[in-house]
N, C-alpha and C positions, 0 to 999 in steps of 0.2 A: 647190277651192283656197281656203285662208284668206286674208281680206284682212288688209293690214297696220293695225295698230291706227290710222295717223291717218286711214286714208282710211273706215275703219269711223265712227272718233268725227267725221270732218267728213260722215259721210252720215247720220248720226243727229242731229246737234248744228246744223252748219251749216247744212244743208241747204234741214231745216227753219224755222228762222229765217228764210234768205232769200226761201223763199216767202213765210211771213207779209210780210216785209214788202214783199214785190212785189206780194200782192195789196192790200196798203192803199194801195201807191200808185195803184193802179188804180179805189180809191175816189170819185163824184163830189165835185166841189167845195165843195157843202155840208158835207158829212160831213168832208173834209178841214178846214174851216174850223172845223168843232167839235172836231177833234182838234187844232187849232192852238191855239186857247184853251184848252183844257183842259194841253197843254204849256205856256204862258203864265201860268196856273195854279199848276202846279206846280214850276218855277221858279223862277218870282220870288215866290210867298208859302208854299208850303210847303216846298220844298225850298231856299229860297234862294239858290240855286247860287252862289257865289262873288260875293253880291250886296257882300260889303264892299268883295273889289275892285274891281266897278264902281264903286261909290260912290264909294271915292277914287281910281280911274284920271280920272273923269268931275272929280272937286274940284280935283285938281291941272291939268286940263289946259285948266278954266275956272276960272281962281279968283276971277273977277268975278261968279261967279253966284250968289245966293239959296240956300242949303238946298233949298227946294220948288222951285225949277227944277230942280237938279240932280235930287232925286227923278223930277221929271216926266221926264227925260232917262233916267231909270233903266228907269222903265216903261216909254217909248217904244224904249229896246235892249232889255227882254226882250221886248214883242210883235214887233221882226223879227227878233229872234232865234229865236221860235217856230216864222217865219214862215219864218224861213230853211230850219229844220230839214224841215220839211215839204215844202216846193220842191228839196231835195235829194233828199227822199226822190221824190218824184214823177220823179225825173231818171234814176231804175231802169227808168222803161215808157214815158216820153214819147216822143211820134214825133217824126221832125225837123219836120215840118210845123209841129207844134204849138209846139216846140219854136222853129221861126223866128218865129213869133208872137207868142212872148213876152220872147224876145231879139233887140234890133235892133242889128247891128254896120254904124255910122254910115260910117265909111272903111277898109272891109279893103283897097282897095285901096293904102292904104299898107304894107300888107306886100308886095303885088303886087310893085307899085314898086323896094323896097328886093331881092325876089327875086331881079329880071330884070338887077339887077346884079352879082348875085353875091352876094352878103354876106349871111351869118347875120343872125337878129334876134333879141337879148334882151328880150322883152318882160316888164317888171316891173311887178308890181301890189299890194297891199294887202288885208287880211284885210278887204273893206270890199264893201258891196251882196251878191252873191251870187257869189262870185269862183268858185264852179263852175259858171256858165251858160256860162264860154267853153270848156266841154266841145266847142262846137259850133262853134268856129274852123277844126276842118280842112276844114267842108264850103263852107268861104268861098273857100276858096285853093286852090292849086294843088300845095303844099310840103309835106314834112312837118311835124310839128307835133308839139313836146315838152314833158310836163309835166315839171316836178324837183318831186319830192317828199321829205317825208321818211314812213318807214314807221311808222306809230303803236306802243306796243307791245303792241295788241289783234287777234289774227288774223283775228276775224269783222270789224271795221270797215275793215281795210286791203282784205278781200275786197272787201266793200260798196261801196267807194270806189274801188278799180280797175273794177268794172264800171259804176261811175258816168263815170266820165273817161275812158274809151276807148271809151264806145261810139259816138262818132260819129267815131273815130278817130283820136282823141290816142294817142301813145306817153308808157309812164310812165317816166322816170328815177330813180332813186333818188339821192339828193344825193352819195353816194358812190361814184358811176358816173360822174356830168356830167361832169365837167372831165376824163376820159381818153377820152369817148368823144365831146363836142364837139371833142377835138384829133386825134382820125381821124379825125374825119369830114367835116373844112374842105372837102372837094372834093366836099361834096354838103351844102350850105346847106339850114338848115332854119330857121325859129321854135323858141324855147327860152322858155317861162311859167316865171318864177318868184316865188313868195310872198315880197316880200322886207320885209317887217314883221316876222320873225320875231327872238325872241331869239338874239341873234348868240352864236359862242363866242369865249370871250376873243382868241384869234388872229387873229382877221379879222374887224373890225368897226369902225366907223367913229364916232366922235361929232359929233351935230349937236343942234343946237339943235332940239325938235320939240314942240307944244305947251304950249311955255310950260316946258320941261325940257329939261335935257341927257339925250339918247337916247341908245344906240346900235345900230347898225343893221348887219347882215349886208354884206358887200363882197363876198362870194360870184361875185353877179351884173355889177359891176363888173370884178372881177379877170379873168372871164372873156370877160368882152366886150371888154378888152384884150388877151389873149391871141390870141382869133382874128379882131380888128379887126371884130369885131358890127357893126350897128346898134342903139342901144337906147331903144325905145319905151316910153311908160306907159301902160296902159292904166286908162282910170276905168269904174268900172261905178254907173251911176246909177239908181237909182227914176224909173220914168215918174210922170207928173203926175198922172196919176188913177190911178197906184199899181198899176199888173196886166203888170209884167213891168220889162224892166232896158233901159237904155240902154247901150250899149259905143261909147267913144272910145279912141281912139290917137292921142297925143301926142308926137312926138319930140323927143328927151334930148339925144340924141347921135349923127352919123352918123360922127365923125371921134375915138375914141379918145383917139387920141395928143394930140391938142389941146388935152386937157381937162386939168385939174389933178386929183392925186389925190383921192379918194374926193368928187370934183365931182359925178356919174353919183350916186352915194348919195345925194348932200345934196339932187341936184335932186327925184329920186324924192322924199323924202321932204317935199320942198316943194310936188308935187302931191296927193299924198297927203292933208298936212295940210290943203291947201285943199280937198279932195272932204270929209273929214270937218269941215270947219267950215260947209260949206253944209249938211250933214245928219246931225250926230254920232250918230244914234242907229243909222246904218248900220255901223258900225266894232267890231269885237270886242273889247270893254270887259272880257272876261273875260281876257285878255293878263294875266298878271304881269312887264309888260313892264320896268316901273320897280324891281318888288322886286328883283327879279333882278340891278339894277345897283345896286342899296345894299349887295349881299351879297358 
């Protein structure tokens, strides 16, 4: 029997690929660390991947700095940005062990908490430190655990990135599924992660004041943590101190919705936010065309 042509072209095409790159991620340390420079490399000096919007996300959003700081901040986002890419990739074969090792979640038990009373939790966070280590959140708790995404419009990297994020047991949403299937499913509360730095669409999005600029910002995750009276937490993910894995906090926003003033939940999010990125800007995804996008 003939196979159907896409599952011929994903066993030929895909397939392969994703071996290659599961066994690189299975590469010792060293060898990883010379593929990480070598992307660092090619980045930021040969290929200069969207270095002019760094440049001016980074001028606008300090405008106190020097030229050569801001450069130095340049270089200091592309080596964790190399370094990111790499740690994601490694996120294909790592075990949990290793895996808890390198990610420490300081208070899960405030999701615990918020659980055992019932109530959903929207946990909001920022393109910022390694925002896919909390891959590993369901092995903390006792709940389900949802990512909302959106699908890229590349079929091998959505592959790549679903088996990145569910392997320790995340479920993936697609952004266009959340808000029908968080409203059936209020009678069995879960954790809902959402990236909410993201360019908003004109419909739903909020303006605040955020690095020295008028932003705006998705209400996405606002709108629906109104809808099913959430709890909504923030989560920060920070660089340990001698630099060999991530720290994870959870901050709460909000336990009481209704109390809050419109698009309050956004502004604060992004009030955490901006304070994670001003203790260590070079963690924050400076490749955003976050601002062109609202000139236009």
């Amino acid at each position: 029997m003939k196979l159907p042509e896409k599952i011929r072209y994903r066993r030929l095409v895909y397939e392969p690929l994703f071996a290659m790159l599961y066994f690189i991620s299975l590469l010792p340390t060293w060898m990883l660390r010379s593929i990480q420079h070598l992307i660092y490399w090619t980045l930021c000096n040969m290929m200069r991947y969207r270095y002019d919007v760094v440049v001016q996300n980074l001028s606008r959003s300090f405008p106190k700095r020097s030229y050569r700081h801001i450069q130095a901040m340049t270089r200091a986002f592309y080596c964790h940005f190399s370094e990111l890419l790499v740690e994601t990739l490694q996120l294909l074969s790592i075990t949990e062990e290793q895996h808890r090792k390198k990610v420490h979640l300081h208070n899960p038990e405030v999701l615990e908490h918020c659980h055992q009373q019932g109530r959903n939790i929207i946990i909001v966070m920022g393109h910022y430190g390694n925002w896919e280590c909390l891959n590993i959140l369901p092995r903390y708790v006792s709940f389900d655990v949802y990512a909302v995404y959106k699908p890229t419009p590349y079929t091998f990297l959505n592959r790549v990135l679903y088996r990145i994020r569910s392997r320790f047991g995340i479920r993936l949403l697609a952004t266009n599924e959340t808000a029908r299937f968080m409203l059936s499913n209020r009678h069995r509360p879960g954790a809902y992660v959402f990236i909410a730095d993201q360019s908003p669409v004109i419909r739903a999005r909020c303006k605040t004041d955020f690095l020295h600029q008028p932003t705006a910002l998705p209400t996405g995750a606002e709108q629906l943590a109104r809808s099913t009276d959430a709890v909504v937490l923030y989560a920060s993910v920070r660089k340990r101190s001698k630099g060999d894995g991530w720290n994870v906090y959870f901050s709460l926003i909000t336990e009481e919705t209704a109390d809050v003033e419109s698009y309050d939940i956004t502004r604060t999010f992004a009030w955490y936010l901006e304070h994670d990125i001003l203790h260590a800007p070079e963690y924050w995804l400076w490749t955003h065309r976050q601002w062109e996008r609202e000139e236009c």
